[in-house]
Structures are given as structure tokens and as C-alpha cells.
C-alpha positions as CSV (number, residue, x, y, z in Angstrom):
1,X,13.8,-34.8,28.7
2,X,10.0,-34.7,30.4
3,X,8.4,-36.2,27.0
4,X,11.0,-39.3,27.1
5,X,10.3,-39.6,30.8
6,X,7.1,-39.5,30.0
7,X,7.3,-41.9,26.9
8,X,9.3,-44.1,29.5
9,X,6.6,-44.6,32.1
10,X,3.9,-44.8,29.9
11,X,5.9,-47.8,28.0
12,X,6.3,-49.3,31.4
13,X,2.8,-48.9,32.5
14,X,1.6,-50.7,29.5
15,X,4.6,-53.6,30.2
16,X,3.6,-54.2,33.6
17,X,0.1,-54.5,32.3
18,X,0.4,-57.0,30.1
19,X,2.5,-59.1,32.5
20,X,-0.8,-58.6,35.2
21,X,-2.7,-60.1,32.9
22,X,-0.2,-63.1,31.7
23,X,0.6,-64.0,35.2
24,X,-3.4,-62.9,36.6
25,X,-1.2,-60.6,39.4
26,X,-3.5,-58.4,41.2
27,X,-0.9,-56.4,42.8
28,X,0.8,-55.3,39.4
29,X,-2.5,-54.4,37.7
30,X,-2.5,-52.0,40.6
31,X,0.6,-50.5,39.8
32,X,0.8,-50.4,36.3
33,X,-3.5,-48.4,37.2
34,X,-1.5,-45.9,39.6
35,X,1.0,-45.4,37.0
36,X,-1.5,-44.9,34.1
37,X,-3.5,-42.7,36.6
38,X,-0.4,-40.7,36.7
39,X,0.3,-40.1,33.1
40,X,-3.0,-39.4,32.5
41,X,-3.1,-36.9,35.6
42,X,0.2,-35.5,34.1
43,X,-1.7,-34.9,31.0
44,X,-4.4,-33.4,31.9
45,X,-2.5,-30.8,34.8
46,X,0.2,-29.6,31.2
47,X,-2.6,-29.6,29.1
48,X,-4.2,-26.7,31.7
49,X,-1.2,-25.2,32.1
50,X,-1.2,-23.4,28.5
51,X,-4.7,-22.5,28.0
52,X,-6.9,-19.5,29.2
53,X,-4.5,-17.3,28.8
54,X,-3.9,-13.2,28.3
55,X,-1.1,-12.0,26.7
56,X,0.4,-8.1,26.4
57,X,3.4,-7.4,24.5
58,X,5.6,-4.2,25.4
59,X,8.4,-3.6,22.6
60,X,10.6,-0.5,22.3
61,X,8.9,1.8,19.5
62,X,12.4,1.9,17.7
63,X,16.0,0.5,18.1
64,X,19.5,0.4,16.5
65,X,20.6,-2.3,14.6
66,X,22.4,-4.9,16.2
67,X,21.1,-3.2,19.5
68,X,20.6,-5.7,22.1
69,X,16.9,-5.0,23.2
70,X,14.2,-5.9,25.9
71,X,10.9,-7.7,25.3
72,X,8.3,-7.6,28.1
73,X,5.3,-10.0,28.1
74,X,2.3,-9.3,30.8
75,X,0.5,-12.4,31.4
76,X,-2.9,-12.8,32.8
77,X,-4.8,-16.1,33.5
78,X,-8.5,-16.4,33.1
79,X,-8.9,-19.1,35.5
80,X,-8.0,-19.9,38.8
81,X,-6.4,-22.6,38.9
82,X,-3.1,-23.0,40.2
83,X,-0.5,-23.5,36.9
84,X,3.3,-24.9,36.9
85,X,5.9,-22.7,35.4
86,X,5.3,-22.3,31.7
87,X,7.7,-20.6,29.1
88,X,6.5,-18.1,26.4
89,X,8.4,-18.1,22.5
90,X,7.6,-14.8,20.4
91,X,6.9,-15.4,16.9
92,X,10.0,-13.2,15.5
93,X,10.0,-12.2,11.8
94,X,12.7,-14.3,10.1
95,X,12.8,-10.6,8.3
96,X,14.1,-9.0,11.8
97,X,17.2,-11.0,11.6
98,X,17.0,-11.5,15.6
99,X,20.3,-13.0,16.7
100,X,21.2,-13.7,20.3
101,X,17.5,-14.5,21.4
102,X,17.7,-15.5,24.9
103,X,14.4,-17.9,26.5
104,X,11.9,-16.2,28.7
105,X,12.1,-16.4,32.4
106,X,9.5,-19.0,33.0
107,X,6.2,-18.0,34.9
108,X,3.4,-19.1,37.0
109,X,0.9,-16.9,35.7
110,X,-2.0,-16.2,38.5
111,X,-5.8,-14.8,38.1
112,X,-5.6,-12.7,40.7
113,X,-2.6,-10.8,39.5
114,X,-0.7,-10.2,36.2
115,X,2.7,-11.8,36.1
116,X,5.6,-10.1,33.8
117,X,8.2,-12.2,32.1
118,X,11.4,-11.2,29.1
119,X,13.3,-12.2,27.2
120,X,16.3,-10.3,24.7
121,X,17.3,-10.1,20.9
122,X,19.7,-8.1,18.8
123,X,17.5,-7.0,16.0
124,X,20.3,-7.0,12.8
125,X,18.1,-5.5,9.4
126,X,17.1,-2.1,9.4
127,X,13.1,-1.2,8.8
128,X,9.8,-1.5,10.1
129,X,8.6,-4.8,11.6
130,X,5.6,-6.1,12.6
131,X,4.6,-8.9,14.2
132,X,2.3,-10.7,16.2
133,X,1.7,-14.0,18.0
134,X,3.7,-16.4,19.9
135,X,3.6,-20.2,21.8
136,X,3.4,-21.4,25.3
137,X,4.8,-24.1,26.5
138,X,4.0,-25.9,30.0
139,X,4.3,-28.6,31.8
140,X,3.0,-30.8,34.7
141,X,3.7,-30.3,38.0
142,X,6.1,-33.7,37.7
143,X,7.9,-32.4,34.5
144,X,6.4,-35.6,32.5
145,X,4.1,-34.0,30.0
146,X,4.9,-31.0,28.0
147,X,2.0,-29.3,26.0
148,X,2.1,-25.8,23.5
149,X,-0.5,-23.8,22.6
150,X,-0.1,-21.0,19.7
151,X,-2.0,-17.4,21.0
152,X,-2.8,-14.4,18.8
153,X,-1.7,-11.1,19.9
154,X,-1.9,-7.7,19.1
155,X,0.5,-6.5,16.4
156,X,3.3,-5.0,17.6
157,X,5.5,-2.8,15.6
158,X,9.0,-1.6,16.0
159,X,11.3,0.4,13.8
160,X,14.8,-0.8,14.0
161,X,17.5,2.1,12.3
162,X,20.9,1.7,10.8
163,X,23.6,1.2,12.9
164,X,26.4,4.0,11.5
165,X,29.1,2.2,9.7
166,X,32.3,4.6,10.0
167,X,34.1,5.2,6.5
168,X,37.3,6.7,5.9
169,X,36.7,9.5,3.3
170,X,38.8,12.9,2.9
171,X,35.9,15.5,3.0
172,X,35.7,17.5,-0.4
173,X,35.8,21.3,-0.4
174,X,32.9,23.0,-1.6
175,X,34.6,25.1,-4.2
176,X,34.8,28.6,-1.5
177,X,31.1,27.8,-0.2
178,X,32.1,27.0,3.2
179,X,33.2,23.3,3.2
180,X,36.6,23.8,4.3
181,X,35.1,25.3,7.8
182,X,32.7,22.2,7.9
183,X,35.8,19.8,7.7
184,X,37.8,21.9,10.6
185,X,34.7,22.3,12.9
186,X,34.6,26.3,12.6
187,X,30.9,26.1,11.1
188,X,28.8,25.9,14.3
189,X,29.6,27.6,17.3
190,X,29.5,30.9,19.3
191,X,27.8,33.3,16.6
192,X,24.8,35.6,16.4
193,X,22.2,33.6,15.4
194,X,21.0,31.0,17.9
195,X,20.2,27.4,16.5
196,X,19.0,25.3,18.7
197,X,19.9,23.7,21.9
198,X,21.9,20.1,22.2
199,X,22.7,17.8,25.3
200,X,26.3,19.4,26.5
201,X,29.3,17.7,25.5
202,X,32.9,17.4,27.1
203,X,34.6,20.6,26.4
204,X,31.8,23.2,25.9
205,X,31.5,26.3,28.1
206,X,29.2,26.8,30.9
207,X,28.3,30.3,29.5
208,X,26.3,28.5,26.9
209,X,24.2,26.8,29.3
210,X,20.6,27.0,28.6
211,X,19.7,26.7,32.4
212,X,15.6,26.7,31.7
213,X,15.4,23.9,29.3
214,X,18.5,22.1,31.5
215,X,15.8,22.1,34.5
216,X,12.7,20.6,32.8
217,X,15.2,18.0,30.9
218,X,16.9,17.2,33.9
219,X,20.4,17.1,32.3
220,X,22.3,19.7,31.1
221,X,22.0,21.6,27.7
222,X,23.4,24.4,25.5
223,X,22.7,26.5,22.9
224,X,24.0,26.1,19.3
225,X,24.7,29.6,17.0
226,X,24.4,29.9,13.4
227,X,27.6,31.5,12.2
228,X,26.7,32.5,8.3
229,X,29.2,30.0,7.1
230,X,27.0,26.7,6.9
231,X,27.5,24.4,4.0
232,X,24.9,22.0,2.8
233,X,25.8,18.2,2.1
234,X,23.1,16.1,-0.1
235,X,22.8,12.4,-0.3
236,X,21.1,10.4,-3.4
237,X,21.3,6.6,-2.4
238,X,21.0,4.3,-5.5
239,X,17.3,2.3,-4.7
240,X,16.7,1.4,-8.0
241,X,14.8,-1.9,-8.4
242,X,17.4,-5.1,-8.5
243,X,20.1,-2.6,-7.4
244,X,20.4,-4.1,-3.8
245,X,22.7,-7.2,-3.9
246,X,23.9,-9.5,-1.5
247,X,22.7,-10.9,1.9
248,X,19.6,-9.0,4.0
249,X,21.2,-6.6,7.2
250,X,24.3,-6.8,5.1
251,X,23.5,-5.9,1.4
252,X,25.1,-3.0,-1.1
253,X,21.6,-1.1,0.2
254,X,22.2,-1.9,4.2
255,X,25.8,-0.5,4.0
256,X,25.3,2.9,2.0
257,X,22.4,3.3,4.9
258,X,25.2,2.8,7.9
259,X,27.8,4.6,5.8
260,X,24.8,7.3,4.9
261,X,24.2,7.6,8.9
262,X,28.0,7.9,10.1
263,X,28.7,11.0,7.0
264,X,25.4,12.4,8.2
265,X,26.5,12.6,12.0
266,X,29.9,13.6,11.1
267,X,28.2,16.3,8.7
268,X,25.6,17.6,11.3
269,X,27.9,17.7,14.1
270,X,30.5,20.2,12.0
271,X,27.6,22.4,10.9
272,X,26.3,21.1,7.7
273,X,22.9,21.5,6.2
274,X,22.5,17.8,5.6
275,X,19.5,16.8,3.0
276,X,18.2,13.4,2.0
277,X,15.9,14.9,-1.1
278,X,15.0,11.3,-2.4
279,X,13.2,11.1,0.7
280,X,11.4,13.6,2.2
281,X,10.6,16.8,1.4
282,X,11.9,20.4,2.5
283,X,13.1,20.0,6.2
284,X,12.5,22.2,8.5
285,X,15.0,23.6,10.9
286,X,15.8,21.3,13.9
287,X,18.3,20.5,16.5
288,X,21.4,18.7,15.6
289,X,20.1,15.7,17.2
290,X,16.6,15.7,16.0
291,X,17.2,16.3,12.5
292,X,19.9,12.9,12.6
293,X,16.8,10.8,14.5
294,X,14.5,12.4,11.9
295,X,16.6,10.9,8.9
296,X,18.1,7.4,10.5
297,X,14.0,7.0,10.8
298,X,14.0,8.0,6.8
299,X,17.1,5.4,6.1
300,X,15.7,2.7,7.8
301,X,12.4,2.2,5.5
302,X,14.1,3.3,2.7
303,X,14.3,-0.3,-0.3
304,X,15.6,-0.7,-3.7
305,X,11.7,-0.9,-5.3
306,X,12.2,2.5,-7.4
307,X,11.1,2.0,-11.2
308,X,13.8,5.7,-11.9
309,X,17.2,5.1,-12.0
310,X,19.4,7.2,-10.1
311,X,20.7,9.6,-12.5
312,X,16.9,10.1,-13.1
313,X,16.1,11.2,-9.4
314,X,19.1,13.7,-9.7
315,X,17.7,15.0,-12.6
316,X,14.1,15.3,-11.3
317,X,15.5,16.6,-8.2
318,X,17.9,19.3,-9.4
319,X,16.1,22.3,-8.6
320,X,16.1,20.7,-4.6
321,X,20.3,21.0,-4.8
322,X,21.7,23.6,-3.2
323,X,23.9,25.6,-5.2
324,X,27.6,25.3,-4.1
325,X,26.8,22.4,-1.9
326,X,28.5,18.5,-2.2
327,X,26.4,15.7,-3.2
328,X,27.6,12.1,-2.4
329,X,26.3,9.5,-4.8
330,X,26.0,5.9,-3.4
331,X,25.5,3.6,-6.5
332,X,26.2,-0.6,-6.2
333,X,24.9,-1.0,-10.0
334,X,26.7,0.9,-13.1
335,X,24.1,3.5,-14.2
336,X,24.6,4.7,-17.9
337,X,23.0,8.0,-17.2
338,X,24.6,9.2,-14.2
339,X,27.2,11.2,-15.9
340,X,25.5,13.3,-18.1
341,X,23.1,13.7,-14.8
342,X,26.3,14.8,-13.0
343,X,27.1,17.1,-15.6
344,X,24.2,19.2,-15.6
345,X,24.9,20.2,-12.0
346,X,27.7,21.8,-12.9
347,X,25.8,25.2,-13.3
348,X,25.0,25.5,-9.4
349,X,28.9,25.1,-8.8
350,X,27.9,21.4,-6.9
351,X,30.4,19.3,-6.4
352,X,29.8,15.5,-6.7
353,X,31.3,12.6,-5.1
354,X,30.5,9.3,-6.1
355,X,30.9,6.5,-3.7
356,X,31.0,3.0,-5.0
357,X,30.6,-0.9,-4.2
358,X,31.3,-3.7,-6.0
359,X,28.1,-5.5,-6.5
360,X,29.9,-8.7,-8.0
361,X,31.8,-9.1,-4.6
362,X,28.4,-9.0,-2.9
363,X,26.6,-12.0,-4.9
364,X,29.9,-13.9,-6.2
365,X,27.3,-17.0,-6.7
366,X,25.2,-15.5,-8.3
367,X,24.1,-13.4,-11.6
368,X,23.9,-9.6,-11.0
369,X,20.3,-9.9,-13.2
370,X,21.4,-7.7,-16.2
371,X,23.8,-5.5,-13.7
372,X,27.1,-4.3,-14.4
373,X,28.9,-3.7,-11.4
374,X,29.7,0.2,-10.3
375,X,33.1,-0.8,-9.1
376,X,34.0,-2.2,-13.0
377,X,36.9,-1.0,-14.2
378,X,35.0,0.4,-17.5
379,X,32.1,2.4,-15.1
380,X,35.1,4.0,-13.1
381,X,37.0,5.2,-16.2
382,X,33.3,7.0,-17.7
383,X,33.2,9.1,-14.0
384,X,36.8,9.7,-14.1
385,X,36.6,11.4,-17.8
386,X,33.6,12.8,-17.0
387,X,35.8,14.9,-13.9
388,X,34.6,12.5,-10.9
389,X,36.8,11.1,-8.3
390,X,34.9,8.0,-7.5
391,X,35.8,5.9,-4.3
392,X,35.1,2.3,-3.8
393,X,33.8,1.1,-0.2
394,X,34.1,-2.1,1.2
395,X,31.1,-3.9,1.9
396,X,31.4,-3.9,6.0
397,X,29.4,-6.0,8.3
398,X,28.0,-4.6,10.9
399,X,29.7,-4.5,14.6
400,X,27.6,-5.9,17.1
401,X,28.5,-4.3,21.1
402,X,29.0,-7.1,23.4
């Protein structure tokens, strides 16, 4: 609206002009001069507005995906001169996937004090993003003229993790190593051993209250026992390359990562030893909630850009399996190997659990580039004789909290 007002005088400043001139009237040459002076005034007063300039960037140093999040600009001018309101646009990554970007609060930034704008976003693709500059935009004190000027700022960099995305599976038992006390919720709880401490939860018992660490955290927490009967749960996530098929946030890749992050939550919080071997090495001991930040960080990097296939990982990785344990298998793509990789677990008594998608559902337009599918018929039939009970997953979007 200002730059067609301003298109509008400036036309009409011109008109009466040449009319001054075609009639030789003094007293609309002065009008049509006031209204030039204007314009030009205008110009000059939005042109000021966006430069000399300072800009910090605060962003949270990770968030969930589909989170809605805060941004916080400090501005600083390094002039004094008295500015209109001006607005500030971040230069978003179209890789983010920001949805729900609200404007900024406009400002009158100040020399003799820093001003502080925001604005919001719901980040909606996992991974580490980076990014850096953004435009001002101002205007004169009239609204006539709007300018923009592009700044360079430091890089910022957040980490945005998977969003859990619950599944409906029927946890296998471990063949007597424990897993059918990891499905009932008997595997953690009041033993010998202690474990760790956790944030307390609806239900526990004050007895377990671990008073000294509840008074420097300022919110209660209790102790977690090791009860001998732990069993161990291992993930291999197909990231072959091509393998990830569909759309970015919602890809084959994106939903084993949510579906990855609800099992390993559901897993940690009944007492399982969870593992992500593909991806880091030998864990250390940790609290329950640690150890799930410490792999949602892992899952959110993680891309389909491996040269191995999977059943080539499992293979290498073998000796990193914990006997008796149950591996989940997340393939999108059919991999001829994977059986005869399955196979040759069947010495540490693991039992495997294959969890498919159907790749062709995720890019119906479009060629699977040599891929066969892992939810074909003929790829399902090869696990079942091979004494696999595979289970196709939808593809889900993600839920986004209102």
C-alpha cells in the first residue's frame, strides 16, 4: 500500500507540473515543488531507516520437529538518528521446512540502547541447520516509501530432532532373555543395583526420592535400580544411498527416524538396553532420559548417503549385537542380502524383526531409480521363508500441536 501511495503522489506531482507550465501558474508549480519535496524527503528518511545497522540472532541450540519455536533478534543502531518502525525477515533454509512463520514485531531501533524483536516458526525436517542473514525493511515516517536492505550475520545453527511417530507393534519376546519383562514393565524398578536418577513421574514412591539432587534441580527426582533382568533392543535403519524416497520431513528415512524415536522411548522407559550401533559407538551408561536425548541427537543427522547396503552394516556389525537381544530392521528398498545377513545371527539366539515401507507408495510419480520396493509381495515372501515376520508401516505425516 505505501509504494502505490507513493507511486500515486509522485504521478500527481509530475501532472500538476506539467499543467504549471502549460497554464504558466505559479501557485501550482508550488505545489506540485512541495509535493516533490515530499517524495524526495520520504525517500531519503526510509532509505535511513534500514541502514547502519547491528544485528544478534538468539536461536534455541535444538528443537523437536514440528515444534513451534522462538527467534530473538537484538538490534543496535550505529547512528543516532531517530528511525520509523522497521520490520526484520530471517533468511530461513528452504531445507528447514519452517511452516507457520509469523512477521516480526516491528521496531524503532535506538543508538543509545539495544531494541529486541521475534518472531515464530515450526521447524518440520529433522537435522542440522545453519543459516545466516536476513532483510530489513522500513519505511518513512508518512508510510510512502518503503526501502530493504540485505545484512550478513553470524551463522546460527540449530539441531532440530525427530518428532516420535507412535506405531502399533506387538513387542517380540526375546526367546527367555528377558523381553517378556521389558513388554510388562517389570525390568526397571526397585532392585539392588542403582541406575541412575529420572524426573519423578505420577505414581512413583516418595521412598525413592533422591532429596540432594531434587534440591540443586529444583524439582523432584528418583532413583532408578538395575534388576538383573535387562534386555537389550538394537536398531539398524536402512541409509543406503537412493534408499530414502518420497518428500523431505516426510520421506521412507524421516518416518523410520519418528518410528525409531517412539520404539526407543517405549524401550528405555520398560528397561531396555537400547543400541543404535550404525551410529555411534559403545554407549556408556546414562540416565533413561539422557541416553533418549543422546540418540534423537544421533537420528536427527542421520541421511541415506551410505555406499554398504544394509545387510552389509549387519554383517560388519555382528560382533556389536548382543546375544539374545531383538533387532528391528527398518528397510524402504528390497535388499537381496538381508536374509542371509539375518541368518547368520541366528547363532547369538537374536531375534529379528523387520519393519517395512512401501517405497512405491512414497514416489508414485516417479521411478524408484533401480529400487524394488520392501513392501513387494516377492521381498516379503524371501523374509517369510527365511523365518521373518516382517510388518509393513504406513508412511505417517507428522502431527503438528496446535
Amino acid at each position: 500500500m505505501s509504494r502505490i501511495a507513493g507511486l500515486t503522489i509522485t504521478a500527481a506531482a509530475l501532472f500538476l507540473l506539467v499543467v504549471a507550465v502549460m497554464l504558466n501558474s505559479a501557485a501550482l508549480f508550488y505545489m506540485c515543488t512541495a509535493m516533490i519535496l515530499t517524495i524526495g524527503a520520504s525517500r531519503l528518511q526510509a532509505w535511513l531507516s534500514v541502514r547502519a545497522l547491528r544485528f544478534e540472532r538468539v536461536v534455541p541450540e535444538t528443537a523437536s520437529q514440528g515444534e513451534r519455536i522462538k527467534v530473538e533478534f537484538t538490534v543496535w543502531s550505529e547512528r543516532k538518528i531517530r528511525r520509523p518502525l522497521i520490520t526484520v525477515k530471517d533468511n530461513l533454509p528452504a531445507r528447514l521446512g519452517a511452516t507457520e512463520v509469523s512477521p516480526s514485531l516491528p521496531i524503532a531501533p535506538a543508538q543509545d540502547q539495544p531494541i529486541r524483536t521475534q518472531y515464530r516458526f515450526r521447524p518440520m525436517r529433522r537435522g542440522k541447520h545453519v543459516w545466516s542473514g536476513l532483510t530489513v525493511t522500513g519505511t518513512d515516517a508518512l508510510g510512502l516509501v518503503t526501502m530493504t536492505r540485505a545484512y550478513e550475520t553470524a551463522p546460527s545453527e540449530m539441531l532440530v530432532l525427530p518428532s516420535p511417530i507412535p506405531v502399533s507393534l506387538e513387542l517380540p519376546v526375546g526367546a527367555g532373555w528377558g523381553h517378556n519383562e521389558s513388554a510388562s514393565g517389570r525390568s526397571r524398578g526397585p532392585g539392588l543395583e542403582p541406575y541412575g536418577v529420572r524426573e519423578y513421574a505420577y505414581g512413583d514412591s516418595l521412598r525413592f526420592v533422591h532429596w540432594r539432587s531434587s534440591a540443586r534441580a529444583g524439582r523432584l527426582l528418583v532413583r532408578e535400580f538395575e534388576t538383573g533382568s535387562n534386555p537389550s533392543v538394537t536398531f539398524f535403519i536402512q541409509r543406503t544411498s537412493g534408499s530414502d524416497i518420497g518428500t523431505p520431513g516426510t520421506s521412507t528415512l524421516d518416518t523410520m527416524c519418528g518410528h525409531v524415536a517412539f520404539l526407543i522411548e517405549k524401550s528405555l522407559r520398560e528397561g531396555a538396553r537400547v543400541e543404535l550401533p550404525q551410529l555411534e559407538e559403545r554407549a556408556k551408561p546414562s540416565a533413561t532420559h539422557e541416553r533418549y536425548r543422546e540418540m534423537l541427537e544421533l537420528l536427527a543427522e542421520l541421511r541415506a548417503e551410505s555406499p554398504l547396503a544394509l545387510s552389509d552394516e549387519i554383517q560388519a556389525l555382528r560382533p556389536r549385537i548382543e546375544p539374545g537381544s531383538v533387532v528391528y530392521a527398518l528397510l524402504s528398498v528390497a535388499d537381496p542380502g538381508f536374509v542371509a545377513a539375518c541368518q547368520s545371527l541366528r547363532g547369538l539366539n537374536v531375534s529379528v524383526w523387520p519393519l517395512l515401507y512401501d517405497a512405491s507408495a512414497a514416489a508414485p510419480r516417479r521411478r524408484l531409480l533401480g529400487h524394488v520396493s520392501a513392501a513387494s509381495e516377492e521381498f516379503i515372501l524371501d523374509l517369510q521363508s527365511g523365518g521373518m515376520q516382517p510388518a509393513v508401516l504406513p508412511l505417517a505425516l507428522l502431527e503438528v500441536d496446535a
